[in-house]
C-alpha positions in Angstrom: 0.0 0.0 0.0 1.4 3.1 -0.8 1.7 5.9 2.1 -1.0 8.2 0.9 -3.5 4.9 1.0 -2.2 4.3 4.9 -2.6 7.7 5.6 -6.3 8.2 4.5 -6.9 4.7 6.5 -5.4 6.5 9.5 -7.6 9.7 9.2 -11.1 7.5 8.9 -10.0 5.2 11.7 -8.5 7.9 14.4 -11.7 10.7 13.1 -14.2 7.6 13.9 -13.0 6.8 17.3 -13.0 10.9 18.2 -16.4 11.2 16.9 -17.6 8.1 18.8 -15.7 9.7 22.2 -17.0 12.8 21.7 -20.6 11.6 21.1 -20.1 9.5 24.8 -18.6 12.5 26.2 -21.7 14.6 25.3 -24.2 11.7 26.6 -22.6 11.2 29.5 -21.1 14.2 30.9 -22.8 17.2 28.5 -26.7 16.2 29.2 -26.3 16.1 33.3 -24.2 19.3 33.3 -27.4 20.9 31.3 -30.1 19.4 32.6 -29.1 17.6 36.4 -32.3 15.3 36.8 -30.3 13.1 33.6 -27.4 12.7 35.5 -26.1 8.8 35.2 -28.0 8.3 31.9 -26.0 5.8 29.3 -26.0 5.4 25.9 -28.3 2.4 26.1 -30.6 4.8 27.6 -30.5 7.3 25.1 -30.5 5.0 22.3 -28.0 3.4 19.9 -29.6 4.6 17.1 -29.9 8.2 18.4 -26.1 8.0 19.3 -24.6 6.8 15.8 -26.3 9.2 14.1 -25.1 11.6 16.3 -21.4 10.8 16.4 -20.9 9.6 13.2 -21.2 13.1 11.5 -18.9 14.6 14.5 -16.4 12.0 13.2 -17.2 14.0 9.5 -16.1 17.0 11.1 -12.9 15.3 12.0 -12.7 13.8 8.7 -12.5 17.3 7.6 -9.8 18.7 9.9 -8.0 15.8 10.0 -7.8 15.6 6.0 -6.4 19.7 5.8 -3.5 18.7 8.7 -2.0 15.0 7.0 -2.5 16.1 3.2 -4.7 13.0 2.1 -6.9 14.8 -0.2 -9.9 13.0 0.6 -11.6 16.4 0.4 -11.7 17.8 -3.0 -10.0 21.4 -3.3 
């Protein structure tokens, strides 16, 4: 594989995992600090569904930093 090819693999992998983190960091820390009565809710408990399709576009918007910093030109210019 050629180095442009690893580096694109690296930017989808590492911008997935931040979105997912991200997404469990707003679930779990971000609802309680806005509204207390939430406070020890999970991601069960707010729903898989709900949470995928809220930290799989955050890992877009890492996909979109992340491509401008390591050159992959996943992006279009």
């Amino acid at each position: 594989m050629s180095s442009l090819t690893i580096r694109r693999l690296i930017v989808w992998v590492v911008s997935l995992v931040l979105g997912f983190v991200v997404g469990w960091l707003i679930v779990t820390v971000g609802f309680p600090i806005i509204k207390p009565e939430s406070a020890g809710i999970t991601v069960e408990d707010f729903g898989t569904m709900y949470f995928l399709v809220m930290s799989v576009p955050i890992g877009l918007i890492f996909v979109t930093w992340l491509d401008m910093f390591f050159d992959t030109k996943i992006l279009p210019e």
